[in-house]
Backbone as JSON, one array per atom type, in Angstrom:
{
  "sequence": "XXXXXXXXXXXXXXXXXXXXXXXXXXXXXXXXXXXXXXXXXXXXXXXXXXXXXXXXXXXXXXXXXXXXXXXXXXXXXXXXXXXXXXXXXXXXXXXXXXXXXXXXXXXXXXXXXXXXXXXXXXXXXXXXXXXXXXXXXXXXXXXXXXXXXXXXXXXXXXXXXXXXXXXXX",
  "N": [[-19.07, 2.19, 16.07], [-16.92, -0.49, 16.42], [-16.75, -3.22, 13.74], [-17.18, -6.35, 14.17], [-14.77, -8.9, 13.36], [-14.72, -10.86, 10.95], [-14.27, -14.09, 10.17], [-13.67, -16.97, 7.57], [-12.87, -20.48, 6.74], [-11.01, -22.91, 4.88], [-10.44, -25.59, 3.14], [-6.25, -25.83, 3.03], [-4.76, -25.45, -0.11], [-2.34, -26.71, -2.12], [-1.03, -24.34, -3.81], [-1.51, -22.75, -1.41], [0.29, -23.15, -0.03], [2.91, -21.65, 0.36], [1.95, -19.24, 1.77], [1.14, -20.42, 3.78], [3.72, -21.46, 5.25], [4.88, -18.69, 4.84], [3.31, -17.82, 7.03], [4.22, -19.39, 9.15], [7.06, -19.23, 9.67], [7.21, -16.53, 10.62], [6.36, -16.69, 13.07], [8.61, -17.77, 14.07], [11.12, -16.58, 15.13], [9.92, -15.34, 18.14], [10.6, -17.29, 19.84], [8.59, -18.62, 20.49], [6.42, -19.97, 20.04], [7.41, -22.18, 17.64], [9.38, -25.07, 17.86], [11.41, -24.8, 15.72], [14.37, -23.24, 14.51], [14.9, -22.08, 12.48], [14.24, -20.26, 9.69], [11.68, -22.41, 7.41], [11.6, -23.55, 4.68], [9.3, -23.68, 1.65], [9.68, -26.1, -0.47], [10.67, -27.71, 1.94], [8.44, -28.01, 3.45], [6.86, -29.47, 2.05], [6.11, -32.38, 1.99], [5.36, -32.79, 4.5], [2.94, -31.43, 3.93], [1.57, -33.0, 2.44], [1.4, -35.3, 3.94], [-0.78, -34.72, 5.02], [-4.5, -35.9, 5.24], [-7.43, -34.45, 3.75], [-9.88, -35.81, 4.23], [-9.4, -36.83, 7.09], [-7.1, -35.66, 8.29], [-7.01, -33.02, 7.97], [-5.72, -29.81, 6.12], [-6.18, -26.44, 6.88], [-6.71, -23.18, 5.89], [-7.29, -19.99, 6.8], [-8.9, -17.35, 6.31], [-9.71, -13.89, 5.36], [-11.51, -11.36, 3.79], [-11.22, -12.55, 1.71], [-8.26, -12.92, 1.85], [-6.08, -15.11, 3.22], [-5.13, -15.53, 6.47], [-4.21, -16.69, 8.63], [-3.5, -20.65, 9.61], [-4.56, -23.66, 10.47], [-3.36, -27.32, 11.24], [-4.72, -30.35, 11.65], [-2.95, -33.05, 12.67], [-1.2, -36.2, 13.08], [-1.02, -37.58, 16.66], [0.19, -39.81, 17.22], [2.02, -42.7, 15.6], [1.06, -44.89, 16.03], [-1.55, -47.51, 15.2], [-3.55, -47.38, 17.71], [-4.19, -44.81, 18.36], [-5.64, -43.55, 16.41], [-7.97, -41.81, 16.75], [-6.92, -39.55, 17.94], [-5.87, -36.8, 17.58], [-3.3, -33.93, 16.94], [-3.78, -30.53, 17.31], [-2.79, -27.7, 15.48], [-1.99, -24.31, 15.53], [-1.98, -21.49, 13.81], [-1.16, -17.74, 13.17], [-1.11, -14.86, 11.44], [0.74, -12.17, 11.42], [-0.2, -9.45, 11.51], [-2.7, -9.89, 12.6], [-3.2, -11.47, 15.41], [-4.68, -11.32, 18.15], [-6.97, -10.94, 17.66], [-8.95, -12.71, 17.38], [-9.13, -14.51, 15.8], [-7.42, -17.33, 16.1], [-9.14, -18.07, 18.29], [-11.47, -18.46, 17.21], [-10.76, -20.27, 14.72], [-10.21, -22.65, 16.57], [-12.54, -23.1, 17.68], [-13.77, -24.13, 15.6], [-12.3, -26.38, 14.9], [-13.06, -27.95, 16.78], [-15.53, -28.67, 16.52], [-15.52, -29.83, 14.33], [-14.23, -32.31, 14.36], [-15.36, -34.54, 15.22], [-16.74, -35.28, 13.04], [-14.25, -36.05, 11.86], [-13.63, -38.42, 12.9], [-12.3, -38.25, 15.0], [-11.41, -38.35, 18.8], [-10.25, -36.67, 20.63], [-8.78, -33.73, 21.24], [-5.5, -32.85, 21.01], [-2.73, -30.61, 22.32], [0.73, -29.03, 21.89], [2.52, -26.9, 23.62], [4.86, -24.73, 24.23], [5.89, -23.97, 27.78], [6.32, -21.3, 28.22], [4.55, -19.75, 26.54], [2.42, -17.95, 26.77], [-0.22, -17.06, 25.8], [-0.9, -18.84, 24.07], [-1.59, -21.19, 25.56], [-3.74, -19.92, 27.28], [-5.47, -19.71, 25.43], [-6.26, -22.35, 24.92], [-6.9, -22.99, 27.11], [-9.41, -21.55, 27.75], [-11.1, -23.32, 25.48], [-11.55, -24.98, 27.29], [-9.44, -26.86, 27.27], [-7.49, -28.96, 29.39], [-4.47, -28.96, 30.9], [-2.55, -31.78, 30.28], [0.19, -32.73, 30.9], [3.37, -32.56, 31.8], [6.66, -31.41, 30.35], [9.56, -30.68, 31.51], [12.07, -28.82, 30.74], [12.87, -29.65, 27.85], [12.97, -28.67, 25.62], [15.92, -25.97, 23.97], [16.1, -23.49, 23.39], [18.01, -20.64, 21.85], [20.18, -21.1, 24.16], [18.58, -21.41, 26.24], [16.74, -23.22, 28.39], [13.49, -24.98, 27.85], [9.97, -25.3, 28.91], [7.84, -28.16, 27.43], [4.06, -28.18, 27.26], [1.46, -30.33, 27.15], [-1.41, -29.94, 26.23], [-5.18, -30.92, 26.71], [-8.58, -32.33, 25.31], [-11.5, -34.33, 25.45], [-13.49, -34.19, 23.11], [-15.27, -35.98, 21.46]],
  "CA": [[-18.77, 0.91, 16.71], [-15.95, -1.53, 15.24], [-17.26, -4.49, 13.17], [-16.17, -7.73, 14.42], [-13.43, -9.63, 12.56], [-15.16, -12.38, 10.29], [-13.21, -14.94, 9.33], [-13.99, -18.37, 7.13], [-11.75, -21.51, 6.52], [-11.27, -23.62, 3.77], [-9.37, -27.16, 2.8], [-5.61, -25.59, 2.36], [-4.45, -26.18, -1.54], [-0.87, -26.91, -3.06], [-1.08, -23.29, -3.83], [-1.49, -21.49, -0.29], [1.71, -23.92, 0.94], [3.53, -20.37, 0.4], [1.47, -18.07, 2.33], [1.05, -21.37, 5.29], [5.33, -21.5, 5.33], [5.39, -17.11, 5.65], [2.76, -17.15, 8.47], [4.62, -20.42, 10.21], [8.23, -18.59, 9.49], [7.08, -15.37, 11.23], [6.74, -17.27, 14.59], [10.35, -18.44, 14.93], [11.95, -15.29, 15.81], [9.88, -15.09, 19.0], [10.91, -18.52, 20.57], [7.32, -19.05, 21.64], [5.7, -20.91, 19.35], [7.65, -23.6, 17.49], [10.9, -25.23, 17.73], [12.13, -24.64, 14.86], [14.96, -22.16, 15.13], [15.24, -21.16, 11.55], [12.97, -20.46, 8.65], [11.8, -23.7, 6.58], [11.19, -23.61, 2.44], [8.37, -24.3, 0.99], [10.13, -27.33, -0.65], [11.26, -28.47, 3.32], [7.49, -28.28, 4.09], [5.88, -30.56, 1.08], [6.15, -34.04, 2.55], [4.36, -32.36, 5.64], [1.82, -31.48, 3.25], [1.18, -34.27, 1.49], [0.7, -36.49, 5.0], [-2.2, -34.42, 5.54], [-5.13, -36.17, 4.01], [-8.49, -33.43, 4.47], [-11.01, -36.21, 5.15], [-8.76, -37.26, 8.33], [-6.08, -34.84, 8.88], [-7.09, -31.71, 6.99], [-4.99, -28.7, 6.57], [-6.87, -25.33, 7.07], [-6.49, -21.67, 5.76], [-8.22, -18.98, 7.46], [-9.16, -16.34, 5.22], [-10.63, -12.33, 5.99], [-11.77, -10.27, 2.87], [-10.06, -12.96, 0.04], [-6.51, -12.77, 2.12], [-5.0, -15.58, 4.03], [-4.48, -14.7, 7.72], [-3.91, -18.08, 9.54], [-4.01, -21.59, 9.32], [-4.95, -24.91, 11.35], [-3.46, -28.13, 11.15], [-4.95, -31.79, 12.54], [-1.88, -34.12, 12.54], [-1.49, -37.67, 13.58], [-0.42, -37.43, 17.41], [1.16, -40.67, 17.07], [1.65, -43.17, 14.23], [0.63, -46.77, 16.4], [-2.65, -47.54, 15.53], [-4.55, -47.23, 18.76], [-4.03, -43.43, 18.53], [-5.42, -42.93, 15.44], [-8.79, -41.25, 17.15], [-6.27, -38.55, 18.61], [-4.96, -35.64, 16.77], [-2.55, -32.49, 17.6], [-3.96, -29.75, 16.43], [-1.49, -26.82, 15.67], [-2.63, -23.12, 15.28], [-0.87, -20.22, 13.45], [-2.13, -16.65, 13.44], [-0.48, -13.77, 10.43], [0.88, -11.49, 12.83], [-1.69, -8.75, 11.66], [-4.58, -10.92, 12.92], [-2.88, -12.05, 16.87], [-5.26, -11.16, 19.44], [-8.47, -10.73, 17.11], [-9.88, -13.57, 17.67], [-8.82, -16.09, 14.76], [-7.03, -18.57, 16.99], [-10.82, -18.73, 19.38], [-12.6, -19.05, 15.79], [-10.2, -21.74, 14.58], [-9.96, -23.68, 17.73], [-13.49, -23.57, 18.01], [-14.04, -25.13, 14.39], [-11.81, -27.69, 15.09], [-13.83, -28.72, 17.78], [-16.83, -28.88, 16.05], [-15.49, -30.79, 13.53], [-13.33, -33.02, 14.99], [-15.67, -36.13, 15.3], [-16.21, -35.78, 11.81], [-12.84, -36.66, 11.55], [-13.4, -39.71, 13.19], [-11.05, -37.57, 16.46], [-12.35, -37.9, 19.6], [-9.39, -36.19, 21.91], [-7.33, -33.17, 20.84], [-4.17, -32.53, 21.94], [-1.86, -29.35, 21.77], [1.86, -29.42, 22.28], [2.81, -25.81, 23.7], [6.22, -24.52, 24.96], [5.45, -24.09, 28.86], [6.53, -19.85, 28.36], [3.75, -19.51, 25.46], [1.47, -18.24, 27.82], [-1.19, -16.76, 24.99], [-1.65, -20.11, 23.3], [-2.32, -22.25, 26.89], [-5.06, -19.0, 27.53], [-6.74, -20.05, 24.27], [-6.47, -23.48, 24.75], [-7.6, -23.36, 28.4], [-10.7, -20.76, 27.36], [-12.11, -23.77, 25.29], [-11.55, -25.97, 28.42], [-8.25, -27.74, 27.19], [-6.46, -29.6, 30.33], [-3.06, -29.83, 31.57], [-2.04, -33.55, 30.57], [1.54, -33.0, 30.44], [4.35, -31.03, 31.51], [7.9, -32.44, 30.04], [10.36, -29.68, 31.63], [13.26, -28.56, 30.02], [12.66, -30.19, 26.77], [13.38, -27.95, 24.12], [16.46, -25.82, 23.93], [15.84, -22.01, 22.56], [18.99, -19.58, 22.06], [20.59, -21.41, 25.19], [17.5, -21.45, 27.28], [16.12, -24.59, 28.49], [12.24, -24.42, 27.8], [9.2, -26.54, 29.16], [6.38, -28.58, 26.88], [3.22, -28.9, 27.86], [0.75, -31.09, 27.11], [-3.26, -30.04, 26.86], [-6.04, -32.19, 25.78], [-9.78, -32.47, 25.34], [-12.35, -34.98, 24.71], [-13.95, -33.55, 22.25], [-16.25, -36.74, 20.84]],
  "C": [[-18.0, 0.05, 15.69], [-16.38, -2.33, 14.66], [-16.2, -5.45, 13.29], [-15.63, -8.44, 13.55], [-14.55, -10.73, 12.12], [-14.27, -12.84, 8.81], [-14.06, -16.23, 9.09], [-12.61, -18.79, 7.05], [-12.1, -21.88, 5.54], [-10.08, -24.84, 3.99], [-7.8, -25.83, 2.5], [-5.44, -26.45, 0.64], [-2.73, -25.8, -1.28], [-0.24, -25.51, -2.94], [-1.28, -22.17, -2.39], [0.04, -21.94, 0.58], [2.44, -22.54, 0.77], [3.68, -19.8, 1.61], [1.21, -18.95, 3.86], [2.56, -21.08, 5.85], [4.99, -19.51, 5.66], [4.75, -17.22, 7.09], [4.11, -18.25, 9.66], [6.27, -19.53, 10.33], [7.94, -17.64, 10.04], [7.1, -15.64, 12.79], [7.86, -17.35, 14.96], [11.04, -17.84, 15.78], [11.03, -15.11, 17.25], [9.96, -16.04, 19.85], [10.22, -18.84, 21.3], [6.41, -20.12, 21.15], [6.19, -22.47, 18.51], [9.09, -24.03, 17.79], [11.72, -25.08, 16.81], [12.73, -23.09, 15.41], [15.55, -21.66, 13.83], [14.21, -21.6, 10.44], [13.29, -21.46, 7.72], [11.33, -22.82, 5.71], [9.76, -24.04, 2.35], [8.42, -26.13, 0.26], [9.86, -28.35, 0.57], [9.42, -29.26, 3.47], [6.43, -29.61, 3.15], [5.63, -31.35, 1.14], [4.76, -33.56, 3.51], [3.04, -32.19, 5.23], [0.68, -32.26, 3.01], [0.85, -35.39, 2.55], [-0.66, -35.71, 5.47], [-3.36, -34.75, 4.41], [-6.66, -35.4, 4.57], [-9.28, -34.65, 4.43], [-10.54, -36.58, 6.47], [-8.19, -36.43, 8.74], [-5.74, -33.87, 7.64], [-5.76, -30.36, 7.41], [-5.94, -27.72, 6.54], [-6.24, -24.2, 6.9], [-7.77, -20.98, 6.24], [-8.16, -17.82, 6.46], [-10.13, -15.14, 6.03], [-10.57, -11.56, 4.8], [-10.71, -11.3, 1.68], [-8.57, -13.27, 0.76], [-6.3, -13.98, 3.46], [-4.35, -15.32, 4.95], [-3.85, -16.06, 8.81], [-3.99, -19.69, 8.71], [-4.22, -23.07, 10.33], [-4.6, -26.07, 10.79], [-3.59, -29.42, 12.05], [-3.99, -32.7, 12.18], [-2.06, -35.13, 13.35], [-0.32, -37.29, 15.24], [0.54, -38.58, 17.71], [0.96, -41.43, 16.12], [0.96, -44.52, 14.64], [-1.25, -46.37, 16.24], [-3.71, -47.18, 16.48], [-4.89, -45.63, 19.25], [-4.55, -42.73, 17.68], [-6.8, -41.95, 15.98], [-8.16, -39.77, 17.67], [-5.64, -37.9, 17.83], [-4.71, -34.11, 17.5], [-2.72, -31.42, 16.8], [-3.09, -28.51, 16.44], [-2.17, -25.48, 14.73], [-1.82, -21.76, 14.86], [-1.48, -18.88, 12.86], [-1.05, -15.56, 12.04], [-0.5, -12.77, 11.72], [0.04, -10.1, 12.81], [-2.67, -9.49, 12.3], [-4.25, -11.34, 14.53], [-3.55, -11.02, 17.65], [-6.62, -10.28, 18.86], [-9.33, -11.39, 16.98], [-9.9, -14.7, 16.73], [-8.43, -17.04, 15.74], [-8.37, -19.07, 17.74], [-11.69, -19.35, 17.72], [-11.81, -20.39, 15.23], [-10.27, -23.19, 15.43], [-11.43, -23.99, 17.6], [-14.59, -24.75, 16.25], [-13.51, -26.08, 14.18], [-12.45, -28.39, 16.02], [-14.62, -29.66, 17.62], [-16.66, -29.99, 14.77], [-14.6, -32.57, 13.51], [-13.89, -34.36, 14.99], [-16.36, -36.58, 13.98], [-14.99, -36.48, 11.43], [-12.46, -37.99, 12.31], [-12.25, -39.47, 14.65], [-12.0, -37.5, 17.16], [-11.64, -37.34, 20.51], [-8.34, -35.27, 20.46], [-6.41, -32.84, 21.48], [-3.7, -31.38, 21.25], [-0.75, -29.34, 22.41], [2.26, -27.7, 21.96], [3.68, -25.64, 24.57], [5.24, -23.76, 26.81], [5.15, -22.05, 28.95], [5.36, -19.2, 27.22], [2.2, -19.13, 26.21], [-0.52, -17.69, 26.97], [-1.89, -17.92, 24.68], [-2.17, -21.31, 24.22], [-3.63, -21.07, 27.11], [-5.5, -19.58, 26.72], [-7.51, -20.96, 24.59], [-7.53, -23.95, 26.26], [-9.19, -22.79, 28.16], [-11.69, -22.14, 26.76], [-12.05, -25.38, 25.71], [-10.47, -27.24, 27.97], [-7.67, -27.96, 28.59], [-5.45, -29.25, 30.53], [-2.96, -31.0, 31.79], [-1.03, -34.09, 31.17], [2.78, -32.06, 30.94], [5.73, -31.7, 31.67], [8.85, -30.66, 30.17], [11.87, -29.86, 31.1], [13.45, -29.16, 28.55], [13.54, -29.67, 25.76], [14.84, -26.97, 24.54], [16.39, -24.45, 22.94], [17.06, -21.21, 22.66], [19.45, -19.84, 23.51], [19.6, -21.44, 26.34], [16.51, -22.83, 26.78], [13.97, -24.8, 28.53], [11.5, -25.91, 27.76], [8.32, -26.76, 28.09], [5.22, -28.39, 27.47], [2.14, -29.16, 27.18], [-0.88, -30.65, 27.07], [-3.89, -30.83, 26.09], [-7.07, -31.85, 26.31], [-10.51, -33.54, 24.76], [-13.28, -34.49, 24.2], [-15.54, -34.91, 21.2], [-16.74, -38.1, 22.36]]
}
């Protein structure tokens, strides 16, 4: 019988910004996951970094046996004050590790921790054709808030947002 995948998290460091930039750079090429339409630097990403502060808007590495397979970040869904309870959480899988169950274990530790963080609603901002990452999101009863069609712009194809959310606190 197989032994189930166990994975921990931790605070990202300075030092995994590398191995966060390969997994996020491995997405691009399938025009499902972010908009970006060409691989960022490590440099590009350091600002991005550095606005994440882990008692509020932690970054997260997922780790299996010592090795760095994913990571989770809580970002500010908007910058006006009255929003600051609301964060977009954004989920990225090492393409060894997609459809083993990191993304359900991540999601579901963001959940749980979430009103630590002073968050009481998450949001997730997923291309409308991404139909894996709305399953996840729907599995741990994420919504349909939102659906902003034609938005984005992939290799000449016009592609929808959409919008999920949970109250979570």
């Amino acid at each position: 019988m197989p032994r189930s995948p166990s994975f921990s998290h931790r605070l990202a460091t300075l030092a995994d910004l590398p191995a966060i930039v390969d997994i996020y750079n491995s997405t691009i090429a399938s025009r499902e996951v972010t908009a970006d339409l060409e691989p960022v630097t490590v440099d590009a990403r350091l600002t991005w970094f550095h606005e994440h502060a882990p008692a509020t808007r932690p970054i997260w590495v997922a780790e299996q046996d010592g090795r760095i397979v994913g990571w989770l970040s809580f970002s500010n869904f908007h910058p006006r004050a009255a929003y600051r309870h609301t964060a977009e959480v954004s989920i990225y899988v090492h393409e060894s590790m997609r459809r083993h169950g990191l993304g359900s274990y991540l999601l579901q530790q963001a959940m749980e921790v979430a009103p630590a963080l002073d968050v009481h609603t998450l949001v997730g901002l997923i291309f409308g054709h991404n139909a894996r990452s709305l399953g996840l999101f729907e599995r741990f009863g994420f919504v349909r808030w939102a659906d902003m069609p034609r938005i984005a712009v992939l290799d000449g194809i016009e592609r929808d947002l959409v919008i999920v959310g949970r109250r979570v606190a």
